[in-house]
C-alpha positions in Angstrom: 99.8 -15.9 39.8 101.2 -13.4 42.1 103.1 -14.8 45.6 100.3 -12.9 47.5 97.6 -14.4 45.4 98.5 -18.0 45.6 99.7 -17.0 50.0 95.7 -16.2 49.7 94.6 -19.7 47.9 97.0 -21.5 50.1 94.6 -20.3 53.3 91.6 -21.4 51.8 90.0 -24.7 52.3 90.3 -27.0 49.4 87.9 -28.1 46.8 86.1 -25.1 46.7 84.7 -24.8 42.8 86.6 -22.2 40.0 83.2 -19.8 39.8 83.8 -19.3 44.2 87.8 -18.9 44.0 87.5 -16.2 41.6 85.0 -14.7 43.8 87.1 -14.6 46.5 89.7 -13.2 44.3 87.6 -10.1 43.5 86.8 -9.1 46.9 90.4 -9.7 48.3 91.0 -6.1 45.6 88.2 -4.1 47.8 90.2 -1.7 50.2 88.3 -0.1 53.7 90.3 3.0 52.4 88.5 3.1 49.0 86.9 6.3 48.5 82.6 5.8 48.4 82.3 7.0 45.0 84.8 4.5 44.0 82.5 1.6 45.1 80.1 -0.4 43.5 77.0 -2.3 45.8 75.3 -5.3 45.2 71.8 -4.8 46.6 69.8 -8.3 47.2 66.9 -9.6 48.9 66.0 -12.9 49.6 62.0 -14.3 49.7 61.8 -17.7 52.0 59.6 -20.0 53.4 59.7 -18.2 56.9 61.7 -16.0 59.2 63.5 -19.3 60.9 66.7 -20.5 60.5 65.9 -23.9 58.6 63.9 -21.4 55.8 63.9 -22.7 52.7 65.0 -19.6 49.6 62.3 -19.6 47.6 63.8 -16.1 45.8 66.8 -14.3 45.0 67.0 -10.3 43.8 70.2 -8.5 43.5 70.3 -4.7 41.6 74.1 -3.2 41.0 74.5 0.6 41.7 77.3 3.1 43.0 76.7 6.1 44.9 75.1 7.8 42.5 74.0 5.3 39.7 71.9 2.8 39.8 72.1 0.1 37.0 68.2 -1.2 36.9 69.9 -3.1 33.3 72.1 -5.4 35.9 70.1 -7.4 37.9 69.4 -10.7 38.9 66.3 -12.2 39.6 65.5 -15.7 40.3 62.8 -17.9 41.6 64.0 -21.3 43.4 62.2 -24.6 42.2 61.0 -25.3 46.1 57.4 -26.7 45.4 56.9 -28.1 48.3 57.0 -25.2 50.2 55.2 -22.9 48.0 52.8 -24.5 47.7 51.2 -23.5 51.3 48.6 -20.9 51.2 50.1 -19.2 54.3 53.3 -19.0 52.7 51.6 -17.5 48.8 50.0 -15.1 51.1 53.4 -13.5 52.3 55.7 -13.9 49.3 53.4 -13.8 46.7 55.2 -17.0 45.0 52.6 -19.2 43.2 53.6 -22.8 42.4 53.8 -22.5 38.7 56.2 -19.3 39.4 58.1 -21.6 41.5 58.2 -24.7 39.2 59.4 -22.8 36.2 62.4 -21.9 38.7 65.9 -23.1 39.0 67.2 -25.0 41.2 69.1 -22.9 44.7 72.3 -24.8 43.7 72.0 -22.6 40.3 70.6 -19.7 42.0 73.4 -19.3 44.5 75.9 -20.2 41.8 74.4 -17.1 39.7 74.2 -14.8 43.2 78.4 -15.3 43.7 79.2 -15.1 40.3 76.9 -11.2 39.9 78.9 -10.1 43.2 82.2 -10.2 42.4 84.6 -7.0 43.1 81.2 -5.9 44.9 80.1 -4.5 48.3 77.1 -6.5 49.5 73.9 -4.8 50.8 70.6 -5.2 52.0 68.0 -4.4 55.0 68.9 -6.7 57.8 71.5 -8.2 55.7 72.6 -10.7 58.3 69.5 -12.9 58.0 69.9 -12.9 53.8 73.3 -13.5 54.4 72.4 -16.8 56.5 70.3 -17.9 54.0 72.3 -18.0 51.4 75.3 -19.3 53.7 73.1 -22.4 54.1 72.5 -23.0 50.6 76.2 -22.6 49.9 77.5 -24.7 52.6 74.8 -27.8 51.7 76.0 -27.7 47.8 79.7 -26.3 47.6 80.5 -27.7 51.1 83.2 -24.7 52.7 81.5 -22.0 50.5 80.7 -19.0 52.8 80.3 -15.5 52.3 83.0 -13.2 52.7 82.5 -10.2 51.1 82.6 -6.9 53.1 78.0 -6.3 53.8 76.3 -3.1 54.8 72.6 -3.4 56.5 71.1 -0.3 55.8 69.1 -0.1 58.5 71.5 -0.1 60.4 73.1 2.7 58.4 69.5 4.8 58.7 70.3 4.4 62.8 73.7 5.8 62.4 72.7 8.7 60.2 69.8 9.8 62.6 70.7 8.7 65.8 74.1 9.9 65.8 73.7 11.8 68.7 71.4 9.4 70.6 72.6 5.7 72.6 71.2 3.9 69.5 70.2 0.9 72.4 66.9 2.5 73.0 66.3 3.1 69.5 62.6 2.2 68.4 63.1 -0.9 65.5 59.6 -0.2 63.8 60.9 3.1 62.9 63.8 0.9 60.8 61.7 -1.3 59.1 61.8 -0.7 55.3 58.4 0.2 54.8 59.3 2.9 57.6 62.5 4.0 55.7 60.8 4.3 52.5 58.1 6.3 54.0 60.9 8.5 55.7 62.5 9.1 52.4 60.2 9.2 50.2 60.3 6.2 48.1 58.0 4.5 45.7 56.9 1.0 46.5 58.3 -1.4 43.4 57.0 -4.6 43.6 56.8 -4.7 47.5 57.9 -8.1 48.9 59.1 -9.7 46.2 63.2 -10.4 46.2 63.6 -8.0 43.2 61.5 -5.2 44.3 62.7 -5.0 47.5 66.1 -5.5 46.3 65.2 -2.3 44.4 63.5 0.0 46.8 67.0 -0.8 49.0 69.1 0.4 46.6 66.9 3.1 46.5 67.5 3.8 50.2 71.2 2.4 50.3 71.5 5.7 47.8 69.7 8.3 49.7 71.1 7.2 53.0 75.4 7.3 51.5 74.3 11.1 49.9 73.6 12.1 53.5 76.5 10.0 55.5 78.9 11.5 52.8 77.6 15.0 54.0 78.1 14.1 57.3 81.8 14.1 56.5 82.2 9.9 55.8 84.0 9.2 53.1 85.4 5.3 52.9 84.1 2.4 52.8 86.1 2.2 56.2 83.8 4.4 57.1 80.3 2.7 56.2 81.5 0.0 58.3 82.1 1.6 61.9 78.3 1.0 62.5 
């Protein structure tokens, strides 16, 4: 192990499982200065029991895809074993998660565990990323105790706003018009499996590609950037 790597490991908190360290090792190689075409995007979704901040994951999606590529053979789709909660009717009505689809899950400990594992050496994106983000930060922290996040996220909405409201204070901008059923209307996009995890995961990579075409023309170039949102 190199002196950096192991100055890296030293600033971690301890007891943090093999599967997460080597996580963290991939995404301590991804540079603000790498060139966009040289990236590769993890695209996820999650499905929960509500929009509040004790939601339960009921699903996971993820799609991998570069600027120009997307890899609809790498994905990851699972459904969480949270019977309890899928079993409301008000909740089958907006995620579309029976109870047998949810018993024949796994369990979120596994899911997340698979999640960290698919996103390694990746840039993480997804519509309104920070409350996906949370959610899976909650599942992480209650099973793998200092297990956070840390990879370098995109919300492509926000990126949308950026690309057409360049010229505009984006504090007045109009959020409906940033929704993803907006933004696939906008760009012309083909509903897949609307609100499931692995559908919408899709449709945003979709978007995530149509939207980094157009920034790059717009003269950005890094991932450095994507980020100055």
């Amino acid at each position: 192990m190199s002196f950096l790597k192991k100055l890296f490991r030293k600033s971690r908190p301890e007891g943090l499982p093999d599967f997460f360290n080597a996580y963290l090792d991939s995404i301590e190689k991804i540079d603000n200065r790498t060139a966009i075409k040289d990236l590769e995007f993890v695209v996820f979704d999650t499905e929960t029991t509500s929009l509040e901040k004790d939601a339960k994951l009921l699903s996971l999606g993820a799609i991998k895809c570069t600027k120009s590529q997307l890899h609809v053979n790498n994905i990851l789709d699972c459904y969480i074993s949270w019977t309890e909660d899928a079993e409301k009717p008000e909740n089958v009505e907006i995620h579309g998660i029976t109870n047998r689809q949810s018993k024949a899950g796994v369990s979120a400990e596994e899911a997340v565990e698979r999640f960290i594992k698919f996103i390694k050496g990746a840039v993480l994106v997804a519509q309104h990323i920070d409350f996906d983000v949370a959610v899976v930060n909650s599942v992480l922290k209650k099973y793998f105790k200092a297990a956070q996040l840390k990879s370098t996220t995109l919300d492509t909405a926000k990126l949308a706003i950026r690309l057409e409201q360049s010229r505009f204070d984006r504090s007045t901008v109009d959020r409906k018009q940033y929704t993803l059923d907006a933004l696939m209307q906008r760009y012309k996009i083909q509903p897949v499996e609307r609100h499931s995890a692995i559908g919408d995961a899709y449709c945003t990579a979709v978007l995530l590609m149509k939207l980094l075409a157009c920034l790059e023309q717009r003269g950005l170039k890094t991932l450095g950037d994507l980020t100055k949102v």
